[in-house]
N, C-alpha and C positions, 0 to 999 in steps of 0.2 A: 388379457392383462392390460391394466391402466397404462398410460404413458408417464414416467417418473417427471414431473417436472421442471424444466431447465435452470441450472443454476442462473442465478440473478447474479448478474457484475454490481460493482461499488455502486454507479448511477443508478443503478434502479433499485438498490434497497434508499437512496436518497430519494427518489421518487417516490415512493411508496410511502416515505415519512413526509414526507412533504405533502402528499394527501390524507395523511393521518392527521396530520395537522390544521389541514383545511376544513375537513370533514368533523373531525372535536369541535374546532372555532364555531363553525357553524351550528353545531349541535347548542353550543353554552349560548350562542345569541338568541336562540329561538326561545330556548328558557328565562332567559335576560328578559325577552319582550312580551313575555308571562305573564313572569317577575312583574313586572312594571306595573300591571293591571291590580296587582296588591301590595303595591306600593304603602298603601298606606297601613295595612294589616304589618307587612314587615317592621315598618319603621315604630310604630306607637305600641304594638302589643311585642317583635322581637326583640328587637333592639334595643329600643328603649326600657324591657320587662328589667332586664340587672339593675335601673337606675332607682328603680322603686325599694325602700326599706320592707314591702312585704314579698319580695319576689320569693318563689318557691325553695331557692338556695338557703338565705337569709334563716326562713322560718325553720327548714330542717335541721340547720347547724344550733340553731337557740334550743328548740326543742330538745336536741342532742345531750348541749353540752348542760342541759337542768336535770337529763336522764339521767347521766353518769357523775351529778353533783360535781362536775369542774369547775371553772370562773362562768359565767352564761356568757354563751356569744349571742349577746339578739341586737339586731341591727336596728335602731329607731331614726335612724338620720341620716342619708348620704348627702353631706353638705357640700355640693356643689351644682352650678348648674353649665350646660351648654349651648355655647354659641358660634355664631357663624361669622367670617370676619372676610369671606370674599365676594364681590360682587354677584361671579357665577358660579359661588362655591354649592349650594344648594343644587343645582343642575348638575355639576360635576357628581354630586354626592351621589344622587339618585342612579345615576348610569352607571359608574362601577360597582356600587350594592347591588343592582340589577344582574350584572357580569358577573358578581362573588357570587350569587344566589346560580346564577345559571352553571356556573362551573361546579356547585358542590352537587344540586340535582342532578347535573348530564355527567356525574362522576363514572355511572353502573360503564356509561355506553362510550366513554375515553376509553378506560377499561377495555371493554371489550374491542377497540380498535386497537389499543397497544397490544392484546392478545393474538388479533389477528395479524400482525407487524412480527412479531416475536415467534410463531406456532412455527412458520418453517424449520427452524433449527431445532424444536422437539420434536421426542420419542414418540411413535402414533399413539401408544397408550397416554401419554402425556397430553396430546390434542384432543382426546376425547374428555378431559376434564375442563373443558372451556367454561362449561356453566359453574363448576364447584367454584373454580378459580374466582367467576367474576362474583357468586353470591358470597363469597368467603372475604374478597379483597371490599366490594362496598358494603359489608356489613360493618367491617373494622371500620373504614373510615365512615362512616353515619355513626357508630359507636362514639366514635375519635372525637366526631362534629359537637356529639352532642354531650363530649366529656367535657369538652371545652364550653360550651354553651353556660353548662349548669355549675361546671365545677369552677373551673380557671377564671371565667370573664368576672364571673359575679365577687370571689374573690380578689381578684384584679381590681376592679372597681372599689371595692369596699375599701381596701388599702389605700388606694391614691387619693383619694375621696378625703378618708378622714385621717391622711397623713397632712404632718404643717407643721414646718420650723420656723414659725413667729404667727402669733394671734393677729398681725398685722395683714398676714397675705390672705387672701379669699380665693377659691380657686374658682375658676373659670373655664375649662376645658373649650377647647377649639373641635367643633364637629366631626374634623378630618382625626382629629387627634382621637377622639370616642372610639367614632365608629371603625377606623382603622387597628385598635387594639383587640373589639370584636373578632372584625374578620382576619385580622393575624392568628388570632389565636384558635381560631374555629379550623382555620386551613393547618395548618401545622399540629394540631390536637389530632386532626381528620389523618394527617398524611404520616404522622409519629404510629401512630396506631394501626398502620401498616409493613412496620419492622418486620413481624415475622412473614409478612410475604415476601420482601427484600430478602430479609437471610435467609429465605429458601431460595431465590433466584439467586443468591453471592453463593452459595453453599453448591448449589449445581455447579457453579462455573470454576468453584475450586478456592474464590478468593476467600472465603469464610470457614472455620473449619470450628465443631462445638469445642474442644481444647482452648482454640483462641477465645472464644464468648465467655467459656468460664475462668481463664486467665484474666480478665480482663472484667470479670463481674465485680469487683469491690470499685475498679473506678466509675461502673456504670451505678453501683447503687449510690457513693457519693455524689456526683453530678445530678441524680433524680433528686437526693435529698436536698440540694443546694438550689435546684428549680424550685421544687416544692415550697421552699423556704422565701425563696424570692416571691412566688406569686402569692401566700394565702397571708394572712394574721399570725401573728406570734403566738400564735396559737400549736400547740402538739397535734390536738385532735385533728386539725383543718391539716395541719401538714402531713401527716399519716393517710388520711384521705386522700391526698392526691398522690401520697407517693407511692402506695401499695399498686392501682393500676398497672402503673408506669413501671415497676418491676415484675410484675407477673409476666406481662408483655415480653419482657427482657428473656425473663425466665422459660416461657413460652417460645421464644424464637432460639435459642439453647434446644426446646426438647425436637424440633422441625429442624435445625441443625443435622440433629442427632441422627434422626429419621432418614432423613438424605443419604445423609452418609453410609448408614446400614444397608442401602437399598443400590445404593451404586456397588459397595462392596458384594453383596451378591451376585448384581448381575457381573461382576467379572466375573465371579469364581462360575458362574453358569455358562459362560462367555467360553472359559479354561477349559471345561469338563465337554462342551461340546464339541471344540477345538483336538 
């Protein structure tokens, strides 16, 4: 029979995070210095793709909105352009684009060290889902990434772009200011879209209960429609596209809630009966 493991004091689960953090860092520099080698594929075909009026967003929403005979949305013009206004601002840029890029690729294997951080304190059955866990958790976020990618940025863009209160002002965007809306929203689209694995680790621990999610589902659908509305065109279509997602998700981590909860409730009463 195995030797049960010694409990670890406060310092050493510090230590152990403090190598989890090492060991992530490291992982996301390695992909950074990748990164770097397609530096130029990133920047003029990624990055830059939302600034173009043919980008694949653009075209499917015009398309769309001629299907369903509404106003057309076809984008012929994102009247602005970008520039750069610091010395070593370009240098700067390249290195943490490099860092975003490596922290979203080396996401699977964060993951899997925050799994390994956290596994002690679960159920054995629970340890043996390490792979579900981590193919479940980076698929939502790559999902997430790439909701933002195609839905939010290019939206985003399109609004500020051809918003203007006086025919006088030209807009000019600052590099840091572009590309930092990019990667805001790439990471937060990535990380929103991993609610329901949170409310199943809040739901474990007792702080989340499905009663509270669904008490609280009308402020969650207002605050999506109120993003939605902020990020896309006054558009219905464009805002219904982004907000349905972002509720299903909601709705989704409500039915993992649920599940939790069903599944703790048994094992007491199995817990009772063998008792």
């Amino acid at each position: 029979m195995a030797k049960e493991k010694k409990e670890m004091s406060f310092l050493d689960h510090l230590e152990e995070l403090r190598w989890l953090l090492v060991r992530s860092s490291f992982a996301i520099v390695i992909v950074a210095v990748v990164a770097f080698f397609f530096s130029d594929f990133i920047f003029e075909t990624i990055l830059f793709g939302p600034k173009d009026p043919s980008f694949v967003t653009y075209t499917f929403f015009c398309e769309l909105s001629k299907a369903i005979g509404v106003e057309s949305f076809c984008v012929t013009e994102l009247p602005f352009v970008i520039q750069n206004t610091d010395v070593e601002g370009q240098v700067s840029l390249l290195v943490w684009t490099c860092i975003t890029v490596g922290f979203i690729l080396a996401f699977p294997y964060i993951l899997w060290e925050f799994w390994k951080f956290i596994s002690p304190a679960l159920y054995e059955n629970e340890r043996k889902n390490a792979k579900t866990f981590i193919f479940i958790s980076s698929l939502l976020f790559f999902i997430g990434v790439l909701f933002g990618y195609y839905v939010i940025v290019p939206m985003s863009i399109n609004f500020f772009a051809t918003f203007s209160i006086s025919s006088q002002i030209k807009n000019e965007f600052n590099i840091d200011s572009y590309i930092g809306l990019i990667k805001t929203s790439l990471i937060a689209c990535g990380l929103f879209f991993e609610l329901p694995i949170i409310i199943y680790f809040l739901t474990k621990l007792g702080l989340v209960t499905p009663k509270f999610l669904r008490d609280y589902r009308r402020y969650a659908i207002v605050i999506v429609l109120i993003l939605a509305a902020i990020v896309t065109p006054p558009d219905v279509v464009s805002q219904i596209i982004v907000a349905i997602p972002l509720l299903l998700l909601y709705e989704v981590s409500i039915f993992i809630s649920s599940v939790v909860v069903k599944n703790q409730l048994k094992d007491e009463q199995s817990s009772q009966r063998i008792q």
